[in-house]
C-alpha positions in Angstrom: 0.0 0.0 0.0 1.3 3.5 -1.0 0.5 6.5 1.4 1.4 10.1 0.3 3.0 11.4 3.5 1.1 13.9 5.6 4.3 16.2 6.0 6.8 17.8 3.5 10.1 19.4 4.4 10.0 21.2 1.1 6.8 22.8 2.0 7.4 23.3 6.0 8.2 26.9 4.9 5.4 28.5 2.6 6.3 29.5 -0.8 6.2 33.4 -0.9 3.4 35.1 -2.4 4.5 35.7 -5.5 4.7 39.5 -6.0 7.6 39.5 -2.9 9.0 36.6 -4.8 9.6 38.4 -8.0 11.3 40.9 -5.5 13.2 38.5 -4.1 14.9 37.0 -7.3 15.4 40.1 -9.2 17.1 41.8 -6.2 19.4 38.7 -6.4 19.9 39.3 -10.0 21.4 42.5 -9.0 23.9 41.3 -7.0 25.1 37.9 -9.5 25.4 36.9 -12.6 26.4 33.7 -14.0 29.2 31.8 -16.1 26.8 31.4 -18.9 25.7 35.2 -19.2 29.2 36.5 -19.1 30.1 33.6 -21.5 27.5 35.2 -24.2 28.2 38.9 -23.3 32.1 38.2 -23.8 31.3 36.5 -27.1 29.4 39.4 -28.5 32.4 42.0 -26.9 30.4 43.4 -24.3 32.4 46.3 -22.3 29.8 47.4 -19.9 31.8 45.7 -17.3 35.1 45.2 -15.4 35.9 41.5 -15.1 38.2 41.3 -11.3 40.4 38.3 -10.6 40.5 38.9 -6.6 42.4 35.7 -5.8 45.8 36.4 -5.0 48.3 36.9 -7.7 49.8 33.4 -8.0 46.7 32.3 -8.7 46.1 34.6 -11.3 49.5 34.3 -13.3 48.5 30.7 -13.0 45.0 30.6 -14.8 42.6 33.7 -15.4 40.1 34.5 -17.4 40.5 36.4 -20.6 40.0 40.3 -19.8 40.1 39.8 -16.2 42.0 41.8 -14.1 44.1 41.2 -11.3 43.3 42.7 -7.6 43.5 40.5 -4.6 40.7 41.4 -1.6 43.3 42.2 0.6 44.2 45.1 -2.0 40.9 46.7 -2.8 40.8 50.3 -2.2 40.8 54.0 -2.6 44.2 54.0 -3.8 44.3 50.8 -5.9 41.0 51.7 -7.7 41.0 55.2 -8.6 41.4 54.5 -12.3 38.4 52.3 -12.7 35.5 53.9 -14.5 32.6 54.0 -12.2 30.2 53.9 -15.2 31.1 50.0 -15.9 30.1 47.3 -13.5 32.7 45.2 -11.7 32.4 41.3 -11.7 34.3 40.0 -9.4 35.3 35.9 -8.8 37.4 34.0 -6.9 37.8 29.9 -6.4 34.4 28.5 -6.6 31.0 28.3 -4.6 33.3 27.6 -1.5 35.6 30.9 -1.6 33.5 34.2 0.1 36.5 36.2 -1.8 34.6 37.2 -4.3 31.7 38.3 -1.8 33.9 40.0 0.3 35.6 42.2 -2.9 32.0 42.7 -3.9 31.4 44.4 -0.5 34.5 46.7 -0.7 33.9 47.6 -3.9 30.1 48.9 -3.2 31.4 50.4 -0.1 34.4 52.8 -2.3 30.8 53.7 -4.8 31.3 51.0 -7.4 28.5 49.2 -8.7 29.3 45.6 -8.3 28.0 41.4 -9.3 30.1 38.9 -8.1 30.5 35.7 -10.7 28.0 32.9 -9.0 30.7 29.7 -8.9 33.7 31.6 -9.6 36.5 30.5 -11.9 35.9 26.9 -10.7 32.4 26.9 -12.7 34.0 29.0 -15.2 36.6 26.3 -16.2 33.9 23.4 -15.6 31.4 25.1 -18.3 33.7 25.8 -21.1 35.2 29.0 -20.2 38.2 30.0 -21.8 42.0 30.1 -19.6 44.9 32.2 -19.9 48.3 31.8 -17.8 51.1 30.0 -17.3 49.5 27.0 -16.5 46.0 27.9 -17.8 43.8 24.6 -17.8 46.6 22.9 -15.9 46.1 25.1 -12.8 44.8 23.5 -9.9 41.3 24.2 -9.4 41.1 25.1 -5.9 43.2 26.9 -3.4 45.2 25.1 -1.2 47.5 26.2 2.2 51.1 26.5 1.3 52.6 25.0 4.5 
């Protein structure tokens, strides 16, 4: 005998009516974009935006993507950004889903008046969709940050 069950995790939580949903997911949209949008907007030489690297700079040398700059989190601020245009969006990325350095860049950036989306899975999801590498090691690199001991 099959019985539907009387309880659902999924649905412990109510769905949100679905005008403050919209809200929800288009404020999110402001703050991320994703490999495959940046991907197509490369492609057709979109320069609206500001593509920042801010793992350290090993790992850039070692792998980057095209375009990108280079500005670890630890370096973000008045002084080290007051010859980006504040007209273009910067996207910034780190490691992958796992690495807040993007967030954290994202947060400095807003804070010194830029307007900021940080790269949802970072150059980990870049690499694993097809993304083009540059550096010395390019799709060699290791794809995570490790500890140097």
């Amino acid at each position: 005998m099959n019985t539907k069950p009387k309880f659902s995790l999924v649905l412990q939580t109510e769905a949100a009516d679905p005008k403050i949903a919209f809200q929800h997911f288009t404020s999110r949209l402001s703050f991320e974009t994703d490999v495959a949008d940046l991907l197509i907007d490369l492609k057709k030489g979109c320069d609206h935006f500001i593509i920042v690297d801010v793992r350290e700079a090993g790992s850039y040398k070692e792998c980057h993507i095209p375009e990108a700059i280079s500005l670890p989190t630890n370096r973000i601020n008045a002084e080290t950004t007051k010859l980006f245009p504040k007209e273009k969006v910067l996207i910034t990325y780190c490691w992958g889903p796992a690495c807040n350095g993007a967030t954290k860049a994202a947060a400095k950036f807003s804070e010194l008046g830029f307007k900021v989306k940080e790269l949802i899975g970072g150059i980990e999801y870049w690499r694993n969709e097809g993304g083009e590498v540059e550096g010395t090691l390019g799709k060699e690199a290791p794809l995570y940050w490790k500890i140097q001991s």
